[in-house]
N, C-alpha and C positions, 0 to 999 in steps of 0.2 A: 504494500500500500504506500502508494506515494502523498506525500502532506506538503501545499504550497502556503506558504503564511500571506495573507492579504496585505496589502501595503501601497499606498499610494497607486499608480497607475495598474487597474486590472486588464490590461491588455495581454500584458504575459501571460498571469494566470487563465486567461482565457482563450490566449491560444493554446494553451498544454489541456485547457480542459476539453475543447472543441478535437482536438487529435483524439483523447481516451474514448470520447462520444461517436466516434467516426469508424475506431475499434470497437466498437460493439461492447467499450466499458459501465460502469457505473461511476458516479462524479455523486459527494457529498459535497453540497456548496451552499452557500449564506442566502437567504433573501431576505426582503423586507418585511417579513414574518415570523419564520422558522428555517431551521436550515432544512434542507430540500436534497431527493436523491434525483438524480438526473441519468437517464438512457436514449437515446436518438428513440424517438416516440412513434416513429414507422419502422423501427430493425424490431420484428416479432421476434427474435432470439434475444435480444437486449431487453423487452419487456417480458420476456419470460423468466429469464434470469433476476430481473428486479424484482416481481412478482415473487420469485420463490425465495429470496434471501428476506424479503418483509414478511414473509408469509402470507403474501396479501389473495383473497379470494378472485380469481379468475372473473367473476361477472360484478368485483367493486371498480369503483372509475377510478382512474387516473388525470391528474389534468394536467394538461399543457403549457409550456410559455412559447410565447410569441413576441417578435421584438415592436409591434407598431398593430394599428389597426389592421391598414391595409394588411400585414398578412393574417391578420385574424379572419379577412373577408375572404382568402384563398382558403379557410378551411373550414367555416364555419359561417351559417346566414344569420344574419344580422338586424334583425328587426326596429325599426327606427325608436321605436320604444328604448331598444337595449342599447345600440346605437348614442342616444342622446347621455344614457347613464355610464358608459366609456368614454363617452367626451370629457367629461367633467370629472370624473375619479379615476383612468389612467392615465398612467402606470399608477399603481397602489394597490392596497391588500383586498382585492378583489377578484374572484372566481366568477367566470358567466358561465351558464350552461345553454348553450345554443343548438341548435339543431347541425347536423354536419353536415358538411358537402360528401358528393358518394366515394370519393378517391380514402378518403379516412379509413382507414383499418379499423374492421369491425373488433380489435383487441383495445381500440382507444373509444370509439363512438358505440358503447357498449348496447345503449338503446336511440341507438338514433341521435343523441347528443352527444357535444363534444364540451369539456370544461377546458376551459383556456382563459390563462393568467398573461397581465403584464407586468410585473413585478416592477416599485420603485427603488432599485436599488443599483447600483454601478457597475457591480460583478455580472448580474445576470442581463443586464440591458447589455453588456461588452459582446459577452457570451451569445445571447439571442444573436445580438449583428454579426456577430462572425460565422455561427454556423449556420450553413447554408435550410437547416429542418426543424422542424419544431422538436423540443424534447422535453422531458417529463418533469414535474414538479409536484410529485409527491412527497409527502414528509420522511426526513430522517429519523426514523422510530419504526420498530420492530410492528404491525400490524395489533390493534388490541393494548399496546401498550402507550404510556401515555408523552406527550410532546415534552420535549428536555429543553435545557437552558443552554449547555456547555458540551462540547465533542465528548468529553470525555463521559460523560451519561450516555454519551447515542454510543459510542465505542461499548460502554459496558453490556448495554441493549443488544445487541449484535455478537459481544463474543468472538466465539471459533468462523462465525461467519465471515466477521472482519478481513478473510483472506480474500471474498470476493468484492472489494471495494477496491476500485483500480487507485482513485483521486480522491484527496480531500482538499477544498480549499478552507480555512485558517480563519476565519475574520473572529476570531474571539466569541465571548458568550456572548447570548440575546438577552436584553435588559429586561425582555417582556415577551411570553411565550403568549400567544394566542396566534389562532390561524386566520387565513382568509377567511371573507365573509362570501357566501358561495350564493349565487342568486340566479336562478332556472327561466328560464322564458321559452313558454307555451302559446304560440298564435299571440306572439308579441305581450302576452301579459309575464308581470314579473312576479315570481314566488321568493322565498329566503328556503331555502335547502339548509344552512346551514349561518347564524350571526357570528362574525368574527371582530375585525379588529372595527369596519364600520358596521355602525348599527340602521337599523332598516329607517329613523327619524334622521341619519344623515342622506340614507337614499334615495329621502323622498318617497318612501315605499309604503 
């Protein structure tokens, strides 16, 4: 396992992560949330691999980052509803669940929707521009167990599994553990799936 420590320009760090991700790795990296495991989100051997070191359920979703709208509109429809509430809250700690376009691997667009994040944070905006696919931003924690502060909890969560973690990027603990606020849209209406870091009286919801 390799460990890059964050520091001033994430360029480097994101070109080494963008290579692991292109190998068919796993990438532990920081967001503006939680830290987050990362596998190229169309290699089905990279998501199966993730899937079984989290031990995560084959038919729970996965969500995506995406570095900008526009490519959020190459994988996912958009409803002006949803649309209008991405204008104004990203990048930041928000989850949409939209409906997907048909190209999406039915291992990402579990039931016809796709969750895709813009994350506000510098490492994974780096990261999103440079690799050319979308890739995954699920939580670093064992499935079932609960979100950590500091590497060194998610290291303990993982164990002997820690062999398959290609990358870790470094940026220290998180001052404030809570996750994305996940928010689902059905024929343009919005639901809360999930309240996180914004609450549904910031979304207008």
């Amino acid at each position: 396992m390799e460990i890059i420590r964050l520091e001033g320009d994430p360029a480097q760090a994101a070109r080494r992560a963008a290579e692991v991700l292109k190998a068919g790795g796993i990438v532990i990296y920081p967001t503006d949330t939680l830290y987050g495991m990362a596998v190229d989100a169309f290699n089905p051997k990279a998501l199966a691999r993730l899937r079984e070191v989290k031990g995560r359920e084959e038919r729970k979703p996965i969500s995506i980052v995406v570095p900008h709208l526009k490519a959020m509109d190459d994988h996912a429809e958009i409803p002006e509803s949803a649309r209008a509430i991405a204008e104004q809250h990203l990048p930041g700690p928000l989850t949409l669940v939209l409906p997907a376009r048909s190209h999406v691997p039915q291992a990402i667009a579990l039931d016809g929707h796709i969750r895709v994040r813009i994350p506000n944070h510098s490492f994974v905006d780096a990261l999103a521009h440079r690799y050319p696919r979308p890739f995954t931003a699920t939580s670093a924690n064992r499935s079932g167990f609960p979100n950590v502060q500091s590497l060194s909890d998610i290291f303990a969560q993982f164990g002997m599994d820690l062999v398959e973690i290609d990358l870790v990027i470094d940026a220290g603990d998180i001052a404030e553990v809570m996750p994305s606020t996940v928010l689902r849209f059905d024929n343009g209406v919005p639901s809360i799936v999930r309240e996180g870091k914004l609450s549904a009286e910031e979304l207008g919801i």
